[in-house]
N, C-alpha and C positions, 0 to 999 in steps of 0.2 A: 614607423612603429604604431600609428593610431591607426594604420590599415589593419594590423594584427588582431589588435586590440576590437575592435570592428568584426573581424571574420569569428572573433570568440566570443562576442557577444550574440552571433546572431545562431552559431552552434549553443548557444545556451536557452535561446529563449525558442526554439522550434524544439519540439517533443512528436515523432512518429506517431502515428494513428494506432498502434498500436500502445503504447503506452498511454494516450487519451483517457480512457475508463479507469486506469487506475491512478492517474493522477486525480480526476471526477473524485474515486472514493476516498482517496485519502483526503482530498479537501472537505467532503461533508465531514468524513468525523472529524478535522480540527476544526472546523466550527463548529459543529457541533457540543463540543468538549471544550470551547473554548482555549484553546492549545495556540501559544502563539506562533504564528505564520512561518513556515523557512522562505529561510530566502531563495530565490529563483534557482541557485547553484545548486539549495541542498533539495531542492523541491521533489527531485526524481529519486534518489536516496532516501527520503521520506516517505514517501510513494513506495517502493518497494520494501519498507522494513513495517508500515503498517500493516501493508499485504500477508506477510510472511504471520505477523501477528495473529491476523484473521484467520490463514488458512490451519495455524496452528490451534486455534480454538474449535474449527471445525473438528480437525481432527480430533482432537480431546474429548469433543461432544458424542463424535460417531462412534466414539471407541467406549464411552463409558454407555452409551447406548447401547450397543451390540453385548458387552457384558452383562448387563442388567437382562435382554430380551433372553440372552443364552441360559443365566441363573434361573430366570423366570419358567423356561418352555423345557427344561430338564432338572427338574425339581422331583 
């Protein structure tokens, strides 16, 4: 059983090179924001829900943008 226990720790603590940057971003903003830490488990599930967070602010930005330029340039 500690061999099990072993092969799931080490699937836990190796993250593909593709997930690397946005683990990177998600740790700037919890430190930044002073957000306490997750744990290694939830580290990738944090990782992608702050992503989502971001990308959705993008979008909200670009869209309130493009209406404002559209009201603006056909006035």
């Amino acid at each position: 059983m500690a061999m099990h226990k072993t092969a799931i720790l080490l699937v836990l603590s190796y993250h593909p090179i593709t997930m690397r940057p946005l683990l990177f971003l998600s740790n700037a903003f919890i430190n930044t924001f002073g957000i306490t830490q997750p744990t290694p488990k939830n580290a990738t599930r944090t990782a992608w829900f702050i992503a989502c967070l971001l990308a959705l602010v993008i979008v909200l930005v670009a869209t309130v943008a493009a209406v404002v330029l559209h009201l603006a340039f056909h006035r």
